[in-house]
N, C-alpha and C positions, 0 to 999 in steps of 0.2 A: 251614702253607703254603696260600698260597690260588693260585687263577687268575686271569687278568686278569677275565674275566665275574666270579666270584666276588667280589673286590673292588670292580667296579660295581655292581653288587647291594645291594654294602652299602652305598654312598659315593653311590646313584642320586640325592640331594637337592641333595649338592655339585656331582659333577663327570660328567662323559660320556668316552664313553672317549678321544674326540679332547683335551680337555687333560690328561686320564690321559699319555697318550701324549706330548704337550708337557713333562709334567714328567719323563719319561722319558728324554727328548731334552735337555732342557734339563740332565740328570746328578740332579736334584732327588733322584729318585729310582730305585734301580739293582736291579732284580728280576733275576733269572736269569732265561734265557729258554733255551727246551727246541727244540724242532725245530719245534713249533707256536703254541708260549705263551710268557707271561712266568706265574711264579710269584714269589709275594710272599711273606716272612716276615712275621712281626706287628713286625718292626721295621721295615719297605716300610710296612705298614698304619698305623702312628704316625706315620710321616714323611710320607705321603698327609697324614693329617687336619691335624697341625701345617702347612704348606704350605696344604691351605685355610684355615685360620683365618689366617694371615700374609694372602694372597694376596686371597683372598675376600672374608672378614669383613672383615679390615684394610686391606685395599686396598692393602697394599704395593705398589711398581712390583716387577718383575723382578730390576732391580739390587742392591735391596733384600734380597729375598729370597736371593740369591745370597751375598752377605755372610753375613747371619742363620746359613744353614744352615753356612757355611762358618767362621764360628765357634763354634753352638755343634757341630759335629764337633769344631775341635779341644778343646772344653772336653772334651768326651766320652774325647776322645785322651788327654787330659792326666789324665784323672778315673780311665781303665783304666789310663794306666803309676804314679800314685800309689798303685792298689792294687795291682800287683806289689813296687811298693817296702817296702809295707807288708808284704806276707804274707815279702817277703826279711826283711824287720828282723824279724818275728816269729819266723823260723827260726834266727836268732842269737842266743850263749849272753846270757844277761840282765847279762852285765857288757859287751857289744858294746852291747846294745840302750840302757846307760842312757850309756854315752861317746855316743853319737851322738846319743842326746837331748837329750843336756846342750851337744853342740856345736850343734845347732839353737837350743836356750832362748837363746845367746849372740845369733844374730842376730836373736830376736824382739825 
């Protein structure tokens, strides 16, 4: 967990805290915020650096970026509920787990 100072410290090449705060605003990215602060996981501090590199480096517009992040979330979405699905079919006895296999292999 970092702090907002804390994260400009490290990000001081990229960004200043006024479009820190932009991307904040803008939902980009969504730190907790305390009575004084926002604090950042290192998943805030990834989502920081992807966002400049979109933004920055790449020049993406706004819109752009809006999209980007907003799919790949749902990749992410979709990427966390296929591994619940997975560790379900792992806990199913091994004649559950090859019928279901075998009804997937049909639509490949």
């Amino acid at each position: 967990m970092k702090r907002l100072e804390n994260v400009l410290s490290d990000m001081d090449r990229f960004i200043d805290q006024h479009v820190l705060e932009d991307f904040i605003a803008r939902g980009w990215v969504c730190p907790v915020r305390d009575e004084t602060d926002y604090i950042f996981d290192d998943i805030d501090v990834s989502r920081i650096y992807l966002i400049c590199e979109l933004h920055i480096d790449m020049k993406f517009e706004d819109d752009a970026v809006d999209i980007i992040l907003s799919l790949m979330d749902q990749l992410y979405d979709s990427r966390a509920r296929l591994d619940k699905i997975t560790k379900a079919l792992k806990n199913q006895p091994n004649a559950i787990q090859t019928e279901i296999l075998a009804n997937i292999a049909k639509d490949i």
